[in-house]
N, C-alpha and C positions, 0 to 999 in steps of 0.2 A: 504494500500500500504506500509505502514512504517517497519507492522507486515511481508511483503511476502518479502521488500524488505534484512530485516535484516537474515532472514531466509534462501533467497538462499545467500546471503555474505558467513554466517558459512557453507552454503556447498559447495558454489564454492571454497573457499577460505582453505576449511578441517583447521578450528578448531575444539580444542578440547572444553575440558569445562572451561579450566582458562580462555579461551578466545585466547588462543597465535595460530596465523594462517599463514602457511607456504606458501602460494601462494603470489604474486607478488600485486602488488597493482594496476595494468593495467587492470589485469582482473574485478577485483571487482569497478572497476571507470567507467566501460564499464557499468556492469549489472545496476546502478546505475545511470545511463544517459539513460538507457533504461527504468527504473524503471518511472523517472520523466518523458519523455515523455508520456509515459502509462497515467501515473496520467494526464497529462494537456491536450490528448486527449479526454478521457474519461469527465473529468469536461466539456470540450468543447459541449462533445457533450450531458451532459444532460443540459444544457445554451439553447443550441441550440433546444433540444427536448420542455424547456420551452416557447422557443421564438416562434416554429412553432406551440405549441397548444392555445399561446395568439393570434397570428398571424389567425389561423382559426376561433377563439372563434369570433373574431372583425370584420373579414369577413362575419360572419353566423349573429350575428348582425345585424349590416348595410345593408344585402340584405333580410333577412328572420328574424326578429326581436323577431316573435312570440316563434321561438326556442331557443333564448336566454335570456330566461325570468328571471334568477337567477344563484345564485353560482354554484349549480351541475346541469344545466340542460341540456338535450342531445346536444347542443352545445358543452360543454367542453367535455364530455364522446366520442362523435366523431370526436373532432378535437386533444385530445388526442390519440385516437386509431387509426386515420391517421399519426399522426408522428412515432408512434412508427410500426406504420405498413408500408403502402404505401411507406412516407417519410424518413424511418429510413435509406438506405442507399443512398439515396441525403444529410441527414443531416450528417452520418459520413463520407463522400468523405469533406462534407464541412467544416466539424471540423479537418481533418483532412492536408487540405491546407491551412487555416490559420493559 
C-alpha cells in the first residue's frame, strides 16, 4: 500500500523527478485517506477471514471430532474454503462496518 500509495501522489499531484509537484495538497490528503482506509479494510478482513476459519475448525471439532484430528486436517482445509468462499462477503460487509 505504501509503494501504490506514493505512486498515484507523483501522479495525481504531476511531479517531476526533483520531486517539486504542482497540484494543491487537498487532493493528495484525499487519495491518502482513501489509501489508509483500503489498508485497514482489507487487514480487517483477513482478521476476520482468520477468525471465521478458527471459528469453523472448533465447530467441526466439538461436533464431529474424528475430522479434526491435527494441524492440516480436512477441518481446517474446509473451514478455510468456506470463509473465503460461502462466507467471504458476510465477512467483508463485516469488516467493512466496523
Amino acid at each position: 500500500w505504501t509503494l501504490a500509495a506514493v505512486g498515484a501522489l507523483y501522479v495525481i499531484n504531476d511531479c517531476d523527478a526533483n520531486g517539486d509537484c504542482a497540484a494543491d495538497e487537498g487532493t493528495g490528503s484525499f487519495f491518502i485517506f482513501l489509501f489508509f482506509i483500503s489498508y485497514y479494510w482489507v487487514s480487517e478482513v483477513l482478521k476476520n477471514i482468520v477468525h471465521c476459519t478458527c471459528a469453523g475448525v472448533v465447530g467441526t471439532w466439538w461436533f464431529v471430532p474424528q475430522e479434526a484430528n491435527g494441524c492440516c486436517s480436512q477441518a481446517v482445509r474446509e473451514s478455510y474454503w468456506r470463509s473465503v468462499t460461502t462466507s467471504f462477503g458476510s465477512i467483508c460487509l463485516g469488516s467493512l462496518i466496523v
